[in-house]
N, C-alpha and C positions, 0 to 999 in steps of 0.2 A: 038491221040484224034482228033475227029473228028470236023468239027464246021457247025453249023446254022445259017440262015437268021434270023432274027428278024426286024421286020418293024415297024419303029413308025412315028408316027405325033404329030408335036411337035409345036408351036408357032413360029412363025419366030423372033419374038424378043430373044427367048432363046434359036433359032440357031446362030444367030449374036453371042449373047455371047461364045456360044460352040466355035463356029470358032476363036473367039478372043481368047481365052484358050490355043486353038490348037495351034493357031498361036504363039504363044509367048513361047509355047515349042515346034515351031518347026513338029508336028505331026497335023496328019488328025484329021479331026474331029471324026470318026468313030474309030480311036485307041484311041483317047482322051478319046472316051466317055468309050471303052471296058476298058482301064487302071482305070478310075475314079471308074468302079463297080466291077470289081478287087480289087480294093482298100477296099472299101465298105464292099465288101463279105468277105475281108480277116479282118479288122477290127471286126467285125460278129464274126466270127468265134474265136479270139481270147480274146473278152470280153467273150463270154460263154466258154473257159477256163479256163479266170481267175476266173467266176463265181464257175465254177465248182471244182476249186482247192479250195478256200476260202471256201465252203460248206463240202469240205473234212476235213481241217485243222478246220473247227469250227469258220472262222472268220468273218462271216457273222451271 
């Protein structure tokens, strides 16, 4: 798998926080943020499976 640049601007007060995040687990800011929407995506992903199971089973 291959990866891309993504460039954002962002407020400085909620990069301080980023960096505090990071800091406290230890990681960059930039794997903080890539794990955090990881997180996110995979969460995603498996509420619309459970959706999708429930819609099967009728319990929805």
């Amino acid at each position: 798998m291959g990866s891309t640049v993504l460039s954002l601007r962002i407020d400085g007060e909620l990069l301080d926080r980023l960096r505090e995040h990071a800091a406290r687990r230890g990681m960059s800011v930039q794997d903080y943020v890539v794990r955090t929407l990881i997180r996110d995506d995979f969460d995603e992903r498996f509420q619309a499976a459970v959706d999708e199971t429930q819609k099967f089973y009728g319990l929805t």
